[in-house]
N, C-alpha and C positions, 0 to 999 in steps of 0.2 A: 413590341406589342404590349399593350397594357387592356386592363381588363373594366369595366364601367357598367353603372345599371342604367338601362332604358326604363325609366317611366310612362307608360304611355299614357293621354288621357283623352276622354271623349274629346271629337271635336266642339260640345256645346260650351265646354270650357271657356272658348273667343267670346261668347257670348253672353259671357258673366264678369267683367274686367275686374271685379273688384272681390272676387273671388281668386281671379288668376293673379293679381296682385298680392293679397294676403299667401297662396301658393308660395309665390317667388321670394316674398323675405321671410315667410318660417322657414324653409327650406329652400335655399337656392342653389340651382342646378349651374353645374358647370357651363352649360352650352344647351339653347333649345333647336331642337330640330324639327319644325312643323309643331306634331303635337306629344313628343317625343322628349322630355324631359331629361337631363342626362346627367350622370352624380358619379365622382370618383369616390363618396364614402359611402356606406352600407347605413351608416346611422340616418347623414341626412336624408338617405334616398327613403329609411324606413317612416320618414318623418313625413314626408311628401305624399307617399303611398299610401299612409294613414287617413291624410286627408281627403287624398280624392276620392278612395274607398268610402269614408261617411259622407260625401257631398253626392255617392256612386255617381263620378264621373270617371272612374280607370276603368280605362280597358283592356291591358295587360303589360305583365313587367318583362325587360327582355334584359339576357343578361352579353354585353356588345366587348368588341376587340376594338381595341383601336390601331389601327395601323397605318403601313406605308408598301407602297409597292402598287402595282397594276390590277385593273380591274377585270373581269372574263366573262364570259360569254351571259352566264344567270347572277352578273354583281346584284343589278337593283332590285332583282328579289331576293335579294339574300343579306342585301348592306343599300347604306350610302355616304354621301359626302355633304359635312356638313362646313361650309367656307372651305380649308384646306386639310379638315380632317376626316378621314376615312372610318368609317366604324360596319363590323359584318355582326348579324344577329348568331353569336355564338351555338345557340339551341337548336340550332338547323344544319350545321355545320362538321365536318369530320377536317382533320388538319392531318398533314404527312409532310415529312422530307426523305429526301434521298436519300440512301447509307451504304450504296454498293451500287455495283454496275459502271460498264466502261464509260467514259464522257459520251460516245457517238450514239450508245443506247440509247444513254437517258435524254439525249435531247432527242432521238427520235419516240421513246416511251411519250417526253412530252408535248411533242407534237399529237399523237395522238390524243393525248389528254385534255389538252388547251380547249376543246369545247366544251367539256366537261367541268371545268373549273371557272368558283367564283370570283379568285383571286388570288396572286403568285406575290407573296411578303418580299419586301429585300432583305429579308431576313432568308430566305430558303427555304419558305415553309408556303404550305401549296394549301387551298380552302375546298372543298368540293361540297354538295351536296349528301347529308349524311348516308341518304339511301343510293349510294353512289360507289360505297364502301367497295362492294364484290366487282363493279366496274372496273376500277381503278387499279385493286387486287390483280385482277385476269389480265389487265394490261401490260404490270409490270413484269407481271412471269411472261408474257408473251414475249419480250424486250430485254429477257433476262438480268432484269432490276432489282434494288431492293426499297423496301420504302419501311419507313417506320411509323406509326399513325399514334399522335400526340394526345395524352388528355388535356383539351384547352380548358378545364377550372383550375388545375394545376399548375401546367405550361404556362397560362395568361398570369399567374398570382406571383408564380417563382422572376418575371423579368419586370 
């Protein structure tokens, strides 16, 4: 998992190409997604956001995972895919893995859970809806499980 800022900007942007041009070589973005701007450094992304801020065309910053692994029940409100890479809107999001419990639990805990979830990392680490937390919680005591719940600004910066 690594960690990347969304830029987002109005859709009237398409409509100014020679604005969206100027955009792209002051500060160019790793990958565009729609209108979705996307930056591994903090500088150039402050660089970007500056600009569309005085032109007001942003519409807001999001701060994105990128990852790997399968997508769940509420991915496309919560992420998407951009060519072959996956990114979930961090800000919405709660992260956990597993740290106890018998194997037979926890795949039936996660059974339970898989409608729940945004998305399962091949990493081990499970995405849900933030306000989903006490969900998830009552599930794993139900299954006699345990689960650990990550800070993803920490988590996402330390891999």
């Amino acid at each position: 998992m690594q960690i990347f800022i969304g830029i987002e900007a109005s859709p009237i942007l398409s409509e100014l190409p020679e604005f969206e041009q100027f955009l792209l070589s002051a500060a160019p973005p790793l990958l565009v997604h729609e209108n979705i701007y996307i930056y591994g450094e903090q500088q150039i992304a402050d660089v970007a956001l500056g600009l569309l801020l005085e032109a007001d065309l942003h519409e807001e910053t999001h701060q994105l995972i990128k990852t790997e692994g399968f997508a769940g029940e509420d991915f496309y409100d919560y992420g998407f895919q951009a060519g072959v890479d996956t990114f979930l809107f961090a800000n919405d999001l709660s992260a956990f893995r597993f740290t106890g419990g018998s194997e037979v639990q926890t795949e039936m805990a996660l059974i339970q859970l898989k409608e729940h979830l945004v998305f399962m990392s091949a990493a081990g680490i499970y995405f849900s809806i933030d306000h989903y937390t006490d969900l998830v919680l009552g599930i794993v005591k139900a299954y006699e499980v345990k689960v650990e719940f990550l800070d993803l600004d920490k988590c996402c910066k330390k891999i």
